[in-house]
Backbone bond lengths (Angstrom), bond angles and torsions (degrees), N, CA, C in turn:
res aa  C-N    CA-C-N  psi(-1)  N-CA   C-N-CA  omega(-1)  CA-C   N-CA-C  phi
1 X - - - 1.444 - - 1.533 109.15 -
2 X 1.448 89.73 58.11 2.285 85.65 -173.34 1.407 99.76 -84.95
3 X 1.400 120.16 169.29 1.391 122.37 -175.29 1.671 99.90 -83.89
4 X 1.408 115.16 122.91 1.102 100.29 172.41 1.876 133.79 -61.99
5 X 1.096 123.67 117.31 1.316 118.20 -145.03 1.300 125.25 -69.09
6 X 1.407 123.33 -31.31 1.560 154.03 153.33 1.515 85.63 -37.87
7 X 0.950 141.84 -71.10 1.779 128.16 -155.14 1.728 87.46 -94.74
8 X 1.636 139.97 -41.83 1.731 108.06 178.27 1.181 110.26 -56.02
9 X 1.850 134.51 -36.73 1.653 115.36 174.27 1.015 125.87 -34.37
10 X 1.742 107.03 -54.84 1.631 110.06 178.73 1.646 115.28 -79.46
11 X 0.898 100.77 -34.02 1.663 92.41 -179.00 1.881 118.87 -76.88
12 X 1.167 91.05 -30.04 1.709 87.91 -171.11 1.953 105.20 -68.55
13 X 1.283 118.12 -29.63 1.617 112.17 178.49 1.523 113.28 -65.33
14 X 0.927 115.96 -19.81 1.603 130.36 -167.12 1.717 106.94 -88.87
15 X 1.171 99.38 -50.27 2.151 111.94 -174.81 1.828 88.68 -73.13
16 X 1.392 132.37 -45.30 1.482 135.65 -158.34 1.513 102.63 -67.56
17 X 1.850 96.56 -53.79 1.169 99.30 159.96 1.477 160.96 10.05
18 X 1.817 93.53 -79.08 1.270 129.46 -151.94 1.561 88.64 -110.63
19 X 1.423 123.48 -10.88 1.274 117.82 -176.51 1.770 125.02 115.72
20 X 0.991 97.82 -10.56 1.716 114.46 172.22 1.476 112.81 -93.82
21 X 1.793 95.74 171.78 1.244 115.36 157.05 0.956 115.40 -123.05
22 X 1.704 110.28 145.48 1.505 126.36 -153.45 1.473 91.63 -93.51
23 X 1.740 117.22 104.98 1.821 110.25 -171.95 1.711 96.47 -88.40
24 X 1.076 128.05 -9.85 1.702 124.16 175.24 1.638 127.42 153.28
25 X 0.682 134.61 171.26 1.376 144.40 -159.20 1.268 109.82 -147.82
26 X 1.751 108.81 121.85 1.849 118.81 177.51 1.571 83.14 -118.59
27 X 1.571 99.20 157.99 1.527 106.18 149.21 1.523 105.76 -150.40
28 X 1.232 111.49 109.07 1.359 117.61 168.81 1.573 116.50 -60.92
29 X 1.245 102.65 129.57 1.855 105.47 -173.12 1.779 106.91 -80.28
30 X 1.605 101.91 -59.00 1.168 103.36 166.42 1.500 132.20 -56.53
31 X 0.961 146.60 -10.48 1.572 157.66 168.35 0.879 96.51 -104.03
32 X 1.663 147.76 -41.80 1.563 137.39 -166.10 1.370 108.31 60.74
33 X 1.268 113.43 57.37 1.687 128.55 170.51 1.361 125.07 -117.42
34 X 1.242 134.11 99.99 1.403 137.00 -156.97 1.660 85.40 -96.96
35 X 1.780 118.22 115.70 1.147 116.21 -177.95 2.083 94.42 -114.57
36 X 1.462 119.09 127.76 0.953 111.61 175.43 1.814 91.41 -106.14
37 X 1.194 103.47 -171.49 1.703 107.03 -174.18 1.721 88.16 -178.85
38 X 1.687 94.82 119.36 1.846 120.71 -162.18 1.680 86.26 -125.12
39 X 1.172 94.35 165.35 2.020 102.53 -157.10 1.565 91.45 -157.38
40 X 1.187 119.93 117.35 1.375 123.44 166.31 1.622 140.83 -123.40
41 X 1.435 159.88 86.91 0.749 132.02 -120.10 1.694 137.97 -46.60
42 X 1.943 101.92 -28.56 1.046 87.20 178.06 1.525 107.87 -124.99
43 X 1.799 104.51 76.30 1.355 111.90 -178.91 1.466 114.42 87.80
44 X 1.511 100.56 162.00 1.491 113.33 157.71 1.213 133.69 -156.51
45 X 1.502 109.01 118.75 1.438 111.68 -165.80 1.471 134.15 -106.18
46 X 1.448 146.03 -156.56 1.414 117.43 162.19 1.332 132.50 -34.04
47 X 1.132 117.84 -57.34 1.725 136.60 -164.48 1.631 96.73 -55.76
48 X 0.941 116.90 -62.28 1.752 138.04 175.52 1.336 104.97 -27.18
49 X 1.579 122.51 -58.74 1.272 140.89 -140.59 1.608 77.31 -98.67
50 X 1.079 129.64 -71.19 1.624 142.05 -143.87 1.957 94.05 -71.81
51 X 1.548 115.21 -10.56 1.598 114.49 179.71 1.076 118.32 -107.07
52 X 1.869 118.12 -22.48 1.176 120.28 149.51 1.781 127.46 -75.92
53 X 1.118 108.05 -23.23 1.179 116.82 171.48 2.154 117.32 -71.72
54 X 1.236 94.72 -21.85 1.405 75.61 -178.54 1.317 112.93 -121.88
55 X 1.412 97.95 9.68 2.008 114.99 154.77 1.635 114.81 -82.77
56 X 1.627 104.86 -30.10 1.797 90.97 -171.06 1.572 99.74 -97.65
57 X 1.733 110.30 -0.81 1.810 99.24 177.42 1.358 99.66 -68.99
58 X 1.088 118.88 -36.42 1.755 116.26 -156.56 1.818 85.33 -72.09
59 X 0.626 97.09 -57.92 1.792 105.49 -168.24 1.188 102.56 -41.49
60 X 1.194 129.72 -59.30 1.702 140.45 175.17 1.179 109.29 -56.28
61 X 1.382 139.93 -46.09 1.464 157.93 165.51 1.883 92.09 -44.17
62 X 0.949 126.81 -68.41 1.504 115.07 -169.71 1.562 117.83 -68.40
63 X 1.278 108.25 -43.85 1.284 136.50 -157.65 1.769 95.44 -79.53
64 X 0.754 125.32 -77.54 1.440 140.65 157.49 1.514 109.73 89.62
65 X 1.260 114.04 47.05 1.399 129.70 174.01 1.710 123.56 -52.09
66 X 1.049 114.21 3.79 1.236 121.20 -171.73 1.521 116.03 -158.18
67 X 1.361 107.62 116.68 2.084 108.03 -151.03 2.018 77.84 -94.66
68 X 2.266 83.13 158.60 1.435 93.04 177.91 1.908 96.29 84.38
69 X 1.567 97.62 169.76 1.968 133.69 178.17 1.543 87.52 -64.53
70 X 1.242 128.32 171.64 1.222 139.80 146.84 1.853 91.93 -168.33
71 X 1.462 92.39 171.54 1.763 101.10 175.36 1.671 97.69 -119.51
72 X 1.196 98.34 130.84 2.001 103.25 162.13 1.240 90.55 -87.79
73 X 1.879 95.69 157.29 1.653 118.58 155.33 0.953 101.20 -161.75
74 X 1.359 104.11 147.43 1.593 118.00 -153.33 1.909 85.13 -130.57
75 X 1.674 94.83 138.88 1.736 86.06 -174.68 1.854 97.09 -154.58
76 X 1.183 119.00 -157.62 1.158 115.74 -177.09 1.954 100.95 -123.40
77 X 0.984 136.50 149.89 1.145 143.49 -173.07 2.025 88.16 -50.93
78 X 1.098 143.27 -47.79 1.260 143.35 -126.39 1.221 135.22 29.24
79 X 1.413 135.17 -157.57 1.335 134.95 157.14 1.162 131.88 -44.03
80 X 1.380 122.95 -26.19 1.269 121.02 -159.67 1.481 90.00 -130.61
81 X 0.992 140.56 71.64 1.673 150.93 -134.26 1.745 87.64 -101.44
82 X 1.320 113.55 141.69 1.539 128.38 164.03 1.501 97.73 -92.06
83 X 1.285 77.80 127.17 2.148 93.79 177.83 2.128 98.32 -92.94
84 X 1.327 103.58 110.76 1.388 98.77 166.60 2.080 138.98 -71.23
85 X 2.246 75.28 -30.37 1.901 87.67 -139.29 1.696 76.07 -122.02
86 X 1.760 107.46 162.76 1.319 98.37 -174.41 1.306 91.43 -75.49
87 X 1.578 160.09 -45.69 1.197 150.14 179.67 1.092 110.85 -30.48
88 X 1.778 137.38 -32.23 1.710 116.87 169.54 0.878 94.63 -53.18
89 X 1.533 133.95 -50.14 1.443 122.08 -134.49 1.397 94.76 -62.12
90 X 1.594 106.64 -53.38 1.634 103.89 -158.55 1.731 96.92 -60.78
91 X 1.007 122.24 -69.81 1.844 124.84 -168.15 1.688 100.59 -34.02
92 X 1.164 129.24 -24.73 1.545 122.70 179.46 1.754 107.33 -121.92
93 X 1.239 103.37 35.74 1.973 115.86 176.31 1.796 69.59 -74.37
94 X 2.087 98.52 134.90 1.313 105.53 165.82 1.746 105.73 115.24
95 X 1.181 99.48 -46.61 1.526 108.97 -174.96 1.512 102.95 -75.16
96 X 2.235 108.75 173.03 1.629 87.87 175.79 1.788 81.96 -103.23
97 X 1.284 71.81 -172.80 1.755 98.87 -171.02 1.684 111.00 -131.67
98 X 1.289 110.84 157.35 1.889 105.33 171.29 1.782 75.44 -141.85
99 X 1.328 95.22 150.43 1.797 111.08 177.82 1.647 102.54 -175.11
100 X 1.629 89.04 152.13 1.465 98.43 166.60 1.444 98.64 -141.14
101 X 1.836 93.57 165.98 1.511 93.51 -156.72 1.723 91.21 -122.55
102 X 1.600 123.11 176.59 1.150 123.87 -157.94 1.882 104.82 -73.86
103 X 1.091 108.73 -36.15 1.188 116.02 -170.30 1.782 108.11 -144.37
104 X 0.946 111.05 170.09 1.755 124.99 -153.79 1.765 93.02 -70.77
105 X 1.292 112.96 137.97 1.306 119.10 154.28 1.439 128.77 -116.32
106 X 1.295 140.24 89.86 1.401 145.16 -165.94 1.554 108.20 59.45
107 X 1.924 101.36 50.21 1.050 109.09 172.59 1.770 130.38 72.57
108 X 1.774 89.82 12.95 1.915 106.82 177.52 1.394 105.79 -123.10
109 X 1.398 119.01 155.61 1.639 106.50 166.87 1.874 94.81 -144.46
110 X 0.910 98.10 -10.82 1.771 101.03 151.52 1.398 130.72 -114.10
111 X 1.461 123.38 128.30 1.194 126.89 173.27 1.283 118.54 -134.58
112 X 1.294 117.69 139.85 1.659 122.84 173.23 1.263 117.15 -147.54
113 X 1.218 120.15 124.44 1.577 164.89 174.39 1.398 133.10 -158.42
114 X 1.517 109.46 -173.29 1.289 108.94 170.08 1.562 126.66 -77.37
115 X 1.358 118.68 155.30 1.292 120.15 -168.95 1.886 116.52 -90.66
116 X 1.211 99.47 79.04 2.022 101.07 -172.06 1.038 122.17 -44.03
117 X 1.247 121.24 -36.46 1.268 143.15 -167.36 1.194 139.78 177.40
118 X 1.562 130.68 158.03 1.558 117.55 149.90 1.552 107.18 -123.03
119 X 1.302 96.04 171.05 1.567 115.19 178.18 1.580 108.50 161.70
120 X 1.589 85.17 146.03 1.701 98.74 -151.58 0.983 133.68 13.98
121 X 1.213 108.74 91.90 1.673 144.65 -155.24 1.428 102.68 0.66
122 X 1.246 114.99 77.38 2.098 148.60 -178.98 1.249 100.10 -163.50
123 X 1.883 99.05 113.24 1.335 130.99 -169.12 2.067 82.77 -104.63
124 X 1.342 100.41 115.86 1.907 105.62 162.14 0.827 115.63 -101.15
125 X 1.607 117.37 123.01 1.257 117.87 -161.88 1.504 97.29 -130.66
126 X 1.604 114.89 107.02 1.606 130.43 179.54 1.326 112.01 -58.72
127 X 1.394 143.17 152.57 1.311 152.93 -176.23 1.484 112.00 174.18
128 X 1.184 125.67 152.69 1.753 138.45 -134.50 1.731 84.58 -87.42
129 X 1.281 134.09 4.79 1.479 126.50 160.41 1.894 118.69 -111.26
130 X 1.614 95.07 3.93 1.825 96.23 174.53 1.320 83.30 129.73
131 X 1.610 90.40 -153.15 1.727 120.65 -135.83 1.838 79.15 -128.58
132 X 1.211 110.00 113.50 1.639 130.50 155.49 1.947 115.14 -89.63
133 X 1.125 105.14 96.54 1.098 118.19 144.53 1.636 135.57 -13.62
134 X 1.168 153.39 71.54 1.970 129.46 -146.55 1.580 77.81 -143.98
135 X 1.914 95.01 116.16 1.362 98.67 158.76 1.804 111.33 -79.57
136 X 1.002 96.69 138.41 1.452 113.96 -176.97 1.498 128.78 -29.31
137 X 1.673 87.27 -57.11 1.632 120.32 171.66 1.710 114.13 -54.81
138 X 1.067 115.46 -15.32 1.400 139.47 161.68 1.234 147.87 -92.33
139 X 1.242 105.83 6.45 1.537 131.22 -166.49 1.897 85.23 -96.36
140 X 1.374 107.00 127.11 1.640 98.28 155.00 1.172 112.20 -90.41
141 X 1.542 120.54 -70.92 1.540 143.75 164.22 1.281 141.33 -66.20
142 X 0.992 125.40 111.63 1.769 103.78 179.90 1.735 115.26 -135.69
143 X 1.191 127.80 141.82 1.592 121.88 -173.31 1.669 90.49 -141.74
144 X 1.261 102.79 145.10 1.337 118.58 131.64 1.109 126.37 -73.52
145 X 1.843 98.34 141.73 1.550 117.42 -178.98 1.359 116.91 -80.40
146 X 1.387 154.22 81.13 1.354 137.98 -164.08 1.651 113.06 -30.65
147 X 1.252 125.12 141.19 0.837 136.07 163.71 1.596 132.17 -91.04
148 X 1.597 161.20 142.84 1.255 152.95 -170.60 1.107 101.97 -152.15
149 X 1.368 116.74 115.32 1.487 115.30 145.76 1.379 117.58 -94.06
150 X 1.620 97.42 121.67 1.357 107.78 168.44 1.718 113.81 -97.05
């Protein structure tokens, strides 16, 4: 789930812009949904979404990086945040994680636990059988697990 990079060039000057951080970029081919996801320190709510959204239509409108209809949506990473770049990983080392990776690793392609660490681009990802190894470059998906203290 990497940000495709051709649309973060154009999109990330525009969200930085306006005052955000650009937390990642999906685009579903089949649905034709360009999902960006902006992260700010203190939150993000309609207004946020509805000011980046009608700064990167125009932008997309000229630019036209993507042939054919598609739908933007502009949203906030939420609770359960998709990690794009290995830097989530590190800024949320500690948190749990659910991910799958492109292809099988010792016979897994999903794993979920906590995130131990990274280093050289090897995301460790703790779980009640050890320490998994995930080269980075291999990660398709990745979410945070919400966390609650009750």
């Amino acid at each position: 789930m990497r940000m495709p990079e051709h649309l973060q060039r154009l999109i990330e000057p525009v969200v930085t812009g306006l005052g955000y951080e650009l937390a990642g970029i999906e685009f579903d081919a089949r649905a034709r949904i360009l999902r960006v996801y902006i992260d700010h320190p203190d939150g993000i709510g309609l207004d946020d979404c509805s000011k980046v959204s009608y700064q990167l239509s125009g932008m997309l409108d000229v630019e036209d990086p993507i042939p054919g209809q598609y739908q933007l949506e502009i949203s906030s990473p939420g609770l359960d945040r998709p990690l794009f770049t290995i830097e989530h990983f590190e800024r949320f080392a500690g948190r749990q994680v659910r991910l799958q990776t492109m292809r099988s690793l010792g016979g897994q392609r999903r794993f979920k636990g906590r995130i131990a660490g990274v280093r050289e681009g090897v995301v460790d990802i703790e779980d009640e059988t050890g320490t998994h190894a995930i080269p980075f470059d291999l990660i398709d998906k990745a979410r945070l697990i919400p966390e609650f203290d009750i």
